[in-house]
KEDRENVEX-344956 format. One line per 2 residues: their letters; for each residue x negated, y, z negated of N, C-alpha, C. Coordinates in Angstrom, 3 decimals. Example, Ala and Ser with C-alpha at 12.3 -4.5 7.8 and 13.67 -1.06 7.14 Angstrom:
BEGIN
as	-13.190:-5.690:-7.800:-12.300:-4.500:-7.800:-13.200:-3.300:-7.800; -12.850:-2.250:-7.080:-13.670:-1.060:-7.140:-12.900:0.030:-7.870
% end
This chain:
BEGIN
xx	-35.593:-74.560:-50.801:-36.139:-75.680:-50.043:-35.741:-77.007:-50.690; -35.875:-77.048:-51.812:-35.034:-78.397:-52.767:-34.213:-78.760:-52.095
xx	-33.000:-77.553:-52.122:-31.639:-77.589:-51.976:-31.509:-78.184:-50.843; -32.471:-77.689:-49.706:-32.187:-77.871:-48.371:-32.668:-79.558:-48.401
xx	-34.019:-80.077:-48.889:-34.006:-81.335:-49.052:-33.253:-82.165:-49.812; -32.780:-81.716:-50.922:-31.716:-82.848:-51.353:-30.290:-82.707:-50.375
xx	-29.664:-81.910:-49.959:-28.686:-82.060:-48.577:-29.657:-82.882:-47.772; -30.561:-83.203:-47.323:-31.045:-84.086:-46.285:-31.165:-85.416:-46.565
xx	-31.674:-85.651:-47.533:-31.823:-87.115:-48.489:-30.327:-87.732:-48.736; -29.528:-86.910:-49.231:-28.231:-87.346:-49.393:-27.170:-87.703:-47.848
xx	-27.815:-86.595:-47.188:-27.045:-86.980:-45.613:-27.572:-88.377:-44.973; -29.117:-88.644:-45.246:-29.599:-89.925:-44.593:-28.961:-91.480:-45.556
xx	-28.733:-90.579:-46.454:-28.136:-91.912:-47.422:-26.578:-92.421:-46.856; -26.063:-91.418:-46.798:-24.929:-92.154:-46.503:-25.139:-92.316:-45.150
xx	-25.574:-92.072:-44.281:-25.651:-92.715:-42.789:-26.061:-93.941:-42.580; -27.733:-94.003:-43.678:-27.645:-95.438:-43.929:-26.613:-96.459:-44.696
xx	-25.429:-95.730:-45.535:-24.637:-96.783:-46.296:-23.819:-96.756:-44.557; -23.517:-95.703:-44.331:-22.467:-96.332:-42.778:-23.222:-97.493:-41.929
xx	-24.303:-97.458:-41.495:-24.952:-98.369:-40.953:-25.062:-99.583:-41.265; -25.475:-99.484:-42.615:-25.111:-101.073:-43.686:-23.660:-101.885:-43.574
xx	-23.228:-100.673:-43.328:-21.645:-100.798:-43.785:-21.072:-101.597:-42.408; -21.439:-100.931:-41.347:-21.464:-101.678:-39.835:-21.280:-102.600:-39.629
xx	-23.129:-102.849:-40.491:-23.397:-104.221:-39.783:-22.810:-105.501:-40.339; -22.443:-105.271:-41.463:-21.837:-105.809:-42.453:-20.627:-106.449:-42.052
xx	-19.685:-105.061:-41.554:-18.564:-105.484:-40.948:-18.373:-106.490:-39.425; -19.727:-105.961:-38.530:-20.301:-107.001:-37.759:-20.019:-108.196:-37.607
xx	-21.317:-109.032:-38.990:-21.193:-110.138:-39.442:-20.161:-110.760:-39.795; -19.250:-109.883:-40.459:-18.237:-110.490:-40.937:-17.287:-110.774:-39.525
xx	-17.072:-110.264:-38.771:-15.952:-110.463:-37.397:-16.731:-111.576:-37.104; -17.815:-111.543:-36.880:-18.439:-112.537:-36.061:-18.464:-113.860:-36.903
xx	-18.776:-114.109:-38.038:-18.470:-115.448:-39.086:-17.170:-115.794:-39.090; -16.401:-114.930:-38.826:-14.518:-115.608:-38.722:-14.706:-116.533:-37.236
xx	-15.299:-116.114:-36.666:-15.204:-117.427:-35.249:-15.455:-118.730:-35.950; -14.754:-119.554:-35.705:-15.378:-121.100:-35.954:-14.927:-121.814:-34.916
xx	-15.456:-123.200:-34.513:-14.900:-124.036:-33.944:-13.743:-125.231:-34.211; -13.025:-124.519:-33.467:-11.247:-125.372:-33.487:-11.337:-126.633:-32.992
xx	-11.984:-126.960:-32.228:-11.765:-128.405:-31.162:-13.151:-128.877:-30.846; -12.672:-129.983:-30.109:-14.170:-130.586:-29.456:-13.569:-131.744:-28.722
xx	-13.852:-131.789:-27.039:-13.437:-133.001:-26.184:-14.845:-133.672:-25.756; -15.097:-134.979:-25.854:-15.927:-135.400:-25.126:-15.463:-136.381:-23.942
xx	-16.063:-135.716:-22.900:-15.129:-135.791:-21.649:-15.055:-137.075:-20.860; -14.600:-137.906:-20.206:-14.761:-139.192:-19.642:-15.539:-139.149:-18.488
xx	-16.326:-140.364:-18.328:-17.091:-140.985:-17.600:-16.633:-141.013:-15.986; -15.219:-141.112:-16.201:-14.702:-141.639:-14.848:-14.416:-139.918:-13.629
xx	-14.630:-138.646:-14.794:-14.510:-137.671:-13.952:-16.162:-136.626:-13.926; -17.403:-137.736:-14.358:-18.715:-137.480:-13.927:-18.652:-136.669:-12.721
xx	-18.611:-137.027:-11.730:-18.705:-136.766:-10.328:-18.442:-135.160:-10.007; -17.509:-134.738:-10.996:-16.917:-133.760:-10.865:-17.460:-132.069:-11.923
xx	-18.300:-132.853:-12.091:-18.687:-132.034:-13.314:-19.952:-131.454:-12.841; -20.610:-131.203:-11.959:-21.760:-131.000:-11.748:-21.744:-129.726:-11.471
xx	-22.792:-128.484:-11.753:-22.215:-127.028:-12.011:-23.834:-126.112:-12.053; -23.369:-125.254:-11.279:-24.683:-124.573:-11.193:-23.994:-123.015:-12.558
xx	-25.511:-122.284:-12.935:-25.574:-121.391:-13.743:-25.677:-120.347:-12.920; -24.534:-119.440:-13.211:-24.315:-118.055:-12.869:-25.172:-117.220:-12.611
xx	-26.114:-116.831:-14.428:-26.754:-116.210:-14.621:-26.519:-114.936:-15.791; -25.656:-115.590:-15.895:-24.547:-114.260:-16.796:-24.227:-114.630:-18.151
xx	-24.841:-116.053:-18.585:-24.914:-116.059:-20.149:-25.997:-117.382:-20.099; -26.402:-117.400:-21.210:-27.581:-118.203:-21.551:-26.609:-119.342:-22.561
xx	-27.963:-120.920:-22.694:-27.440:-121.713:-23.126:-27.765:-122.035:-24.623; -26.919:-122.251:-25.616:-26.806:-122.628:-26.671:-27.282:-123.698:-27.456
xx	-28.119:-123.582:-28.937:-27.592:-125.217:-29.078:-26.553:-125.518:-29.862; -25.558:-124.770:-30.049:-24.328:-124.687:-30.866:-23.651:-123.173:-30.178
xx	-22.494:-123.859:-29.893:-21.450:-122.755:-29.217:-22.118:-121.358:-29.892; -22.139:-120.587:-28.815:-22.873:-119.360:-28.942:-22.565:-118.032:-29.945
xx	-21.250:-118.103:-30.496:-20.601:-117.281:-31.667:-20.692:-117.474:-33.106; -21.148:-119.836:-32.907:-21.148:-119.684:-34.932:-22.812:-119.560:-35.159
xx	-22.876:-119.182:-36.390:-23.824:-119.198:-37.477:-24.595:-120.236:-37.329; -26.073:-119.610:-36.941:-27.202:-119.946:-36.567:-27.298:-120.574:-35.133
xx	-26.266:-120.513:-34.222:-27.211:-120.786:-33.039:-27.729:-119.741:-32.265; -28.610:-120.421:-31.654:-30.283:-120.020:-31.271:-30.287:-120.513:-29.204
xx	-30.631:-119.616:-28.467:-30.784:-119.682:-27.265:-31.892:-120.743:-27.315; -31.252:-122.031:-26.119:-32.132:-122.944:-25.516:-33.256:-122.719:-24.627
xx	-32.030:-122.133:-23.467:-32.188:-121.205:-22.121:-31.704:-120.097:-21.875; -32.382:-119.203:-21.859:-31.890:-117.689:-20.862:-30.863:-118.068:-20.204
xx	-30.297:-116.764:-19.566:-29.560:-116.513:-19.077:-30.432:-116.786:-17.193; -31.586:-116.252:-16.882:-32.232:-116.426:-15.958:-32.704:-118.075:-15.996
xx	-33.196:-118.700:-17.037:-34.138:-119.969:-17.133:-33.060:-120.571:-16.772; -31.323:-120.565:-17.259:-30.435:-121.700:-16.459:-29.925:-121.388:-15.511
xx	-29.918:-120.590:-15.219:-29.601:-120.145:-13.432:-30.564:-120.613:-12.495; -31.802:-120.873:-13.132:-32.858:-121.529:-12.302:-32.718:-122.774:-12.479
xx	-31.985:-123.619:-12.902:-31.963:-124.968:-12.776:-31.049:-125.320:-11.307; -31.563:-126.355:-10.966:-30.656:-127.014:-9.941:-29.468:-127.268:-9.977
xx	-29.083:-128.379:-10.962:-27.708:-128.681:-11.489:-27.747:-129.054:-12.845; -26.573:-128.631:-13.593:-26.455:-128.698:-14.946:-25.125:-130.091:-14.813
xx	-25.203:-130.792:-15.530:-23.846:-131.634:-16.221:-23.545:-131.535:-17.158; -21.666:-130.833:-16.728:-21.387:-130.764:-18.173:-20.838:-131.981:-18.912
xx	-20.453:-131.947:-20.010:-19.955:-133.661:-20.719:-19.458:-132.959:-21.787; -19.294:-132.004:-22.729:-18.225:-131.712:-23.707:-18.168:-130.581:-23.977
xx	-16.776:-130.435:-24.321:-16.228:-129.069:-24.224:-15.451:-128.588:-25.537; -16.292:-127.357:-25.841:-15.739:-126.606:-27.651:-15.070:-125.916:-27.102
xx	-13.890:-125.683:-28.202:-12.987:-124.205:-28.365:-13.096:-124.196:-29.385; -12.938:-122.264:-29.259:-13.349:-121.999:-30.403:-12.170:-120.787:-31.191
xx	-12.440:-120.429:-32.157:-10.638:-120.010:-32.721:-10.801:-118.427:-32.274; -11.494:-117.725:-31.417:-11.046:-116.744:-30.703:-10.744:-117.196:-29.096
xx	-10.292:-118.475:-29.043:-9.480:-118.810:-27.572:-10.551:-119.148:-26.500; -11.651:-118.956:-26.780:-12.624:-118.988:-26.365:-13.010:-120.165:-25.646
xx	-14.067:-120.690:-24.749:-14.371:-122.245:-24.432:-16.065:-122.076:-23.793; -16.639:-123.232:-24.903:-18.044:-123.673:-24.438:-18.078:-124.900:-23.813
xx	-18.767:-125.253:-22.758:-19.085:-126.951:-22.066:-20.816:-126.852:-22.850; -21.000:-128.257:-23.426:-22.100:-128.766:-23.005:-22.865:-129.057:-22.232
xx	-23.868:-128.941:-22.036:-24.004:-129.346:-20.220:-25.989:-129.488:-20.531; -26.231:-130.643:-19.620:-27.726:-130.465:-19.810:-28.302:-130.489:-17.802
xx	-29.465:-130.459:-18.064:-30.026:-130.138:-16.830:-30.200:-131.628:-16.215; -30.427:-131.381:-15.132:-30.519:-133.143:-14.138:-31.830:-133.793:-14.760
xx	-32.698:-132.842:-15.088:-34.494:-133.111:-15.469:-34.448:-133.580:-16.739; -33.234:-133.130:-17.371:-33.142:-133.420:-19.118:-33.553:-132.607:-20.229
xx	-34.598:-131.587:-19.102:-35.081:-130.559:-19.856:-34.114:-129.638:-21.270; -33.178:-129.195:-20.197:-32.614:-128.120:-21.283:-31.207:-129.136:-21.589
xx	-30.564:-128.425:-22.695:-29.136:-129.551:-23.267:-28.597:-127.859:-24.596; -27.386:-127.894:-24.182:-26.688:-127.459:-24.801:-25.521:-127.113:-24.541
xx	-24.731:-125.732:-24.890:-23.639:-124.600:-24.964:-23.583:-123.630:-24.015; -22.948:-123.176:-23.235:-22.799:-121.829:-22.782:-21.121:-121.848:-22.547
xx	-20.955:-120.580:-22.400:-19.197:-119.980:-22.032:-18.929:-120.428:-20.698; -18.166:-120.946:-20.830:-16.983:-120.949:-19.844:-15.781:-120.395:-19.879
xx	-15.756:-119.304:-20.635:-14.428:-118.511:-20.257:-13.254:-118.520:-21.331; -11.953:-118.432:-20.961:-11.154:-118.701:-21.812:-9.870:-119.433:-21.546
xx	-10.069:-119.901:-20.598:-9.479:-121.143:-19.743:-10.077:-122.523:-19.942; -9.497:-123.435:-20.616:-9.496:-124.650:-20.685:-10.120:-125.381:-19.860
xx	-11.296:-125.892:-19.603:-12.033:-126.463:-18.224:-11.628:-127.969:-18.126; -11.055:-128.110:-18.899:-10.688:-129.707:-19.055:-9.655:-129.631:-17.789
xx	-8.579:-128.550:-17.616:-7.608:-128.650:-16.933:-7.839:-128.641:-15.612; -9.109:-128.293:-15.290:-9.572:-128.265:-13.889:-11.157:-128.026:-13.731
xx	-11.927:-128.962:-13.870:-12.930:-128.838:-13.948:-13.928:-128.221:-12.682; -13.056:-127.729:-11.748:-13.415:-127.240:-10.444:-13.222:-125.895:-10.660
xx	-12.639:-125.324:-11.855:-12.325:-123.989:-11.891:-12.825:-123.741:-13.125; -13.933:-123.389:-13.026:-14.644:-122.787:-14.803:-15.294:-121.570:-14.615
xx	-15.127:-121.010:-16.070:-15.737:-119.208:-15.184:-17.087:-119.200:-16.375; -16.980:-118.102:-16.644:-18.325:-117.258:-17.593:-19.235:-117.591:-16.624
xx	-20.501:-118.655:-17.728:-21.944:-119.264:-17.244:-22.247:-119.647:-16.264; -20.612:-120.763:-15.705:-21.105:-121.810:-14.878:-20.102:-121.693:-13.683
xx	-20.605:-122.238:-12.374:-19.348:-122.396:-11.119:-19.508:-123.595:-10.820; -18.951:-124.250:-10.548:-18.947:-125.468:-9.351:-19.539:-126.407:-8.257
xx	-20.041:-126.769:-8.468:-21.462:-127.436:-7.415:-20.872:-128.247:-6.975; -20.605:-128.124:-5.433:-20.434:-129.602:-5.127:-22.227:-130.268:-4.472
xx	-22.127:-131.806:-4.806:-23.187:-132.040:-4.757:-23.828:-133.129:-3.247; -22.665:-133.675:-3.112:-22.232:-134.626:-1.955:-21.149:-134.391:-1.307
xx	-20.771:-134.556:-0.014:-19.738:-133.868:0.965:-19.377:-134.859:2.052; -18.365:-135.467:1.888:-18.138:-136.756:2.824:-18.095:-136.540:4.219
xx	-18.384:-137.536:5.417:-18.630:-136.733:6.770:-18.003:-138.240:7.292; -18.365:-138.277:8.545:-18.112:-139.306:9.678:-18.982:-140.406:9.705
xx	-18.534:-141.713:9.994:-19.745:-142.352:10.630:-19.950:-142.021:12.013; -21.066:-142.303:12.565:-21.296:-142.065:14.297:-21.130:-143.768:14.118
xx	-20.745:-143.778:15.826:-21.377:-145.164:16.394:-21.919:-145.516:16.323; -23.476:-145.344:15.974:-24.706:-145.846:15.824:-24.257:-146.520:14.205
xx	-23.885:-145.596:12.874:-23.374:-146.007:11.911:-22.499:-147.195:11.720; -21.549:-147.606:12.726:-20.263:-148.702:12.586:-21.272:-150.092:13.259
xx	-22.453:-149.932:14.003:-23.359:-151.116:14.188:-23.789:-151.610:13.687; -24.119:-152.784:13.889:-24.541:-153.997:12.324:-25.831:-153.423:12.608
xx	-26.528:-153.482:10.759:-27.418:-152.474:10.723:-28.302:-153.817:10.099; -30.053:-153.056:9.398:-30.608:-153.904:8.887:-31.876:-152.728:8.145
xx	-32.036:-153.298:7.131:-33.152:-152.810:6.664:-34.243:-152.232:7.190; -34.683:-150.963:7.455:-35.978:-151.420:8.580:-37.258:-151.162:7.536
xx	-37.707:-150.785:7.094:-38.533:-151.121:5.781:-37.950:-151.935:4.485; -37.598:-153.024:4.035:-37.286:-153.731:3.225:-38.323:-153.959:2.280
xx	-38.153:-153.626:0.515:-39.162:-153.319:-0.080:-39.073:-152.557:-1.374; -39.654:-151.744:-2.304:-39.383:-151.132:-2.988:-39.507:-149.800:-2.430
xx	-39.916:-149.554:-1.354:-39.601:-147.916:-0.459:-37.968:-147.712:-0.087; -37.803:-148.837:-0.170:-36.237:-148.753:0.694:-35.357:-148.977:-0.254
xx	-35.013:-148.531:-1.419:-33.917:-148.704:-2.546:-32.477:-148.610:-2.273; -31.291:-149.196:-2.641:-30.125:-148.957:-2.834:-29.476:-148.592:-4.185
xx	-29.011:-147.202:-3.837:-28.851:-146.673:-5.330:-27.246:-146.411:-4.602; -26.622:-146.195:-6.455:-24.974:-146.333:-6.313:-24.344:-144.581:-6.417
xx	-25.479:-143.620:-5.843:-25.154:-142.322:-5.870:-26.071:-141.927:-4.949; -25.829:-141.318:-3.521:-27.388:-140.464:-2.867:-27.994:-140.163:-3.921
xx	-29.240:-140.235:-3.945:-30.299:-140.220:-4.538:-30.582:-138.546:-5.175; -30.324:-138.494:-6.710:-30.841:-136.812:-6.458:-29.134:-136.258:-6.901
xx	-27.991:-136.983:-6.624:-27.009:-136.163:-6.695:-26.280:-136.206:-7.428; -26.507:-136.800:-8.769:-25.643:-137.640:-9.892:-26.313:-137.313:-11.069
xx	-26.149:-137.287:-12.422:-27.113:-137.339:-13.241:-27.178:-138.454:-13.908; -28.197:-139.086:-14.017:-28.994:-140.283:-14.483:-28.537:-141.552:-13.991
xx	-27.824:-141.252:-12.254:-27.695:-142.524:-11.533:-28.551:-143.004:-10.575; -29.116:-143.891:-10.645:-30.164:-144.663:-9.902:-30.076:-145.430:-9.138
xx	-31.252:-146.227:-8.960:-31.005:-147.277:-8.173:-30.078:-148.737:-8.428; -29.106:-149.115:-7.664:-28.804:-150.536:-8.325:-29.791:-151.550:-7.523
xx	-30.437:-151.455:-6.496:-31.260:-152.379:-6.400:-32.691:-151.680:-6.308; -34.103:-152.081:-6.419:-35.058:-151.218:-6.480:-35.921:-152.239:-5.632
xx	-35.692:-152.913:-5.470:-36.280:-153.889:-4.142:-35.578:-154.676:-3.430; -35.802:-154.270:-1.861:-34.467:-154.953:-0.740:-35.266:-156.368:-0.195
xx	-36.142:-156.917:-0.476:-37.678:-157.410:-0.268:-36.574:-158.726:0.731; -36.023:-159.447:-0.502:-34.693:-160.319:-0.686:-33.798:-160.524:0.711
xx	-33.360:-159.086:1.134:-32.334:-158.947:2.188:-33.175:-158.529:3.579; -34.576:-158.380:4.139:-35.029:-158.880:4.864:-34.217:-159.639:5.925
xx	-34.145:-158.862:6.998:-33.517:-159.522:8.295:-31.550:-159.261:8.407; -31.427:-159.138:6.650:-29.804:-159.470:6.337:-29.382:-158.272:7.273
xx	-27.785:-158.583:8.101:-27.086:-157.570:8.573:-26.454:-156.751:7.443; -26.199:-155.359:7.789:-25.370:-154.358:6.761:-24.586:-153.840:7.587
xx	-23.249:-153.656:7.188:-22.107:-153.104:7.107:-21.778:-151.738:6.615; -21.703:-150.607:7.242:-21.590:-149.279:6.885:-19.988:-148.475:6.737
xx	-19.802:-148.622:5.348:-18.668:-148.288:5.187:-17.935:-147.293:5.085; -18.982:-145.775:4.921:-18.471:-144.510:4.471:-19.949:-143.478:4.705
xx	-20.085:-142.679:4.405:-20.843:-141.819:5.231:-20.597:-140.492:4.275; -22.244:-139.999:3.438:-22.503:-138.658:3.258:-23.460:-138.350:3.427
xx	-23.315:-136.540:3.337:-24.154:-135.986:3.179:-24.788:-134.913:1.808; -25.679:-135.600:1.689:-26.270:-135.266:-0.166:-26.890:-133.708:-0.193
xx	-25.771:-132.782:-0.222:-26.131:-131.265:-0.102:-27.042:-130.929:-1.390; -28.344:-131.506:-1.469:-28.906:-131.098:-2.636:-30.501:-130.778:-1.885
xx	-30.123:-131.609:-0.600:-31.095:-132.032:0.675:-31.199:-132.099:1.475; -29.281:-132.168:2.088:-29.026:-131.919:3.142:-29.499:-133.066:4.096
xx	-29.553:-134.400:3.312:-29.922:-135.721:4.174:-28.463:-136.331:4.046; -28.253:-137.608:5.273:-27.497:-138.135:5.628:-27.240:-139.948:4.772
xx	-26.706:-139.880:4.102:-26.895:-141.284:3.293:-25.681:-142.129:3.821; -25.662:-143.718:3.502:-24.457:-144.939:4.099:-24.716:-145.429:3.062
xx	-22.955:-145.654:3.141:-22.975:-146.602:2.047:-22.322:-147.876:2.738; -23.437:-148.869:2.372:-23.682:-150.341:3.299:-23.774:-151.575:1.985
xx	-22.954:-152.861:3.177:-23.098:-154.014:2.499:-23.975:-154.909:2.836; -24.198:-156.057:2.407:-24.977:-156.847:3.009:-23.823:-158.062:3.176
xx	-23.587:-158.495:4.648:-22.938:-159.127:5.332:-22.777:-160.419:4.089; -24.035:-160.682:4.296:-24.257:-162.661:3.631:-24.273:-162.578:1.904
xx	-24.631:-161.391:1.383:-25.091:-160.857:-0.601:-24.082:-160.101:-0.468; -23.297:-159.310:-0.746:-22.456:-158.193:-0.256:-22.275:-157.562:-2.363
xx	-22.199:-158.828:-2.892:-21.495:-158.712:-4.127:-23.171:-158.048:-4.965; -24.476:-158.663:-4.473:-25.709:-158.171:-4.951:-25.939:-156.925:-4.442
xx	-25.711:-156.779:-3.040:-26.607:-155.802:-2.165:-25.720:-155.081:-1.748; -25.132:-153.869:-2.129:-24.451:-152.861:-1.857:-24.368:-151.684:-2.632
xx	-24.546:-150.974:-2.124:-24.449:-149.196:-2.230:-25.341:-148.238:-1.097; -25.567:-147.182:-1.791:-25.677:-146.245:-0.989:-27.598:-146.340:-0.062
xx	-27.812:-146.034:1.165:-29.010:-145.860:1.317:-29.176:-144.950:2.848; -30.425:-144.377:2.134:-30.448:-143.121:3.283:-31.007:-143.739:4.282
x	-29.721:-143.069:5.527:-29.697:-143.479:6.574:-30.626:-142.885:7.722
% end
């Protein structure tokens, strides 16, 4: 019976040195990842960046492969966000690519995969975490639209913001009271629709202020 227990003690030993030995080797593959690069992306291609969550990887607060980062958001918690913006983008030295990206609310902010394709090169084509949102969708004016128009509540209810409202991240109002332009004719120059809501917004001047009073307001 010894015999038979020391063969058992000795068999669990080395299974545990293989196991050790594993995880060991594990760690070690996984600590050779580091980060190669880092773009922080321009302002002028905002618009384009707006990106819903898959569901298929969770968000980071440091690219998701080095040493010590820690999940922000699930894999479910950012798929439940509305829209994420991304703004910078890691590679990492297994070819790899993370965007930054935070939520419209501000809530969540970090890392997730995008694949192993360069998102810089087409920011309409990103895989892993995230796809593509479009957020606004340009349409027609009607006739009623090309008619000199006018405020019909003028006020702080009636804002002119320089993005449909809701479809940009952290763009607002440029005017927050029309109180001023009262009576003024507007000029309707272009025409969307803010698929976040599926409302109809103009983007209008003011005939006589044009240089104060212009941007977007739901029509």
């Amino acid at each position: 019976m010894r015999s038979s227990l020391k063969r058992t003690l000795t068999i669990s030993a080395a299974a545990l040195s293989f196991v050790s030995a594993s995880g060991l080797a594990m760690s070690a593959s996984a600590s050779k990842i580091k980060q190669v690069g880092s773009t922080n992306l321009e302002p002028t291609t905002a618009y384009i960046r707006n990106y819903k969550a898959t569901g298929s990887n969770a968000i980071y607060n440091k690219p998701g492969k080095l040493s010590g980062s820690k999940v922000v958001a699930s894999a479910s918690t950012a798929k439940a966000q509305s829209v994420l913006r991304g703004y910078k983008v890691a590679k990492m030295s297994n070819k790899s690519y993370y965007m930054k990206v935070v939520s419209f609310d501000g809530r969540y902010r970090g890392y997730i995969y995008v694949g192993k394709k360069n998102p810089v090169n087409n920011f309409k084509k990103v895989g892993g975490g995230l796809t593509y949102l479009s957020t606004t969708t340009s349409t027609s004016l009607t006739n009623n639209d090309k008619k000199d128009l006018s405020f019909a509540k003028p006020g702080t209810d009636t804002q002119i913001y320089k993005a449909p409202k809701g479809s940009q991240y952290k763009v607002g109002a440029a005017v927050k009271d029309t109180t001023d332009y009262k009576g003024h004719k507007l000029v309707a120059s272009k025409a969307a629709m803010n698929d976040m809501d599926g409302q109809k917004w103009l983007y209008v001047s003011d005939v006589t202020e044009p240089t104060n009073a212009s941007g977007w307001v739901l029509a």
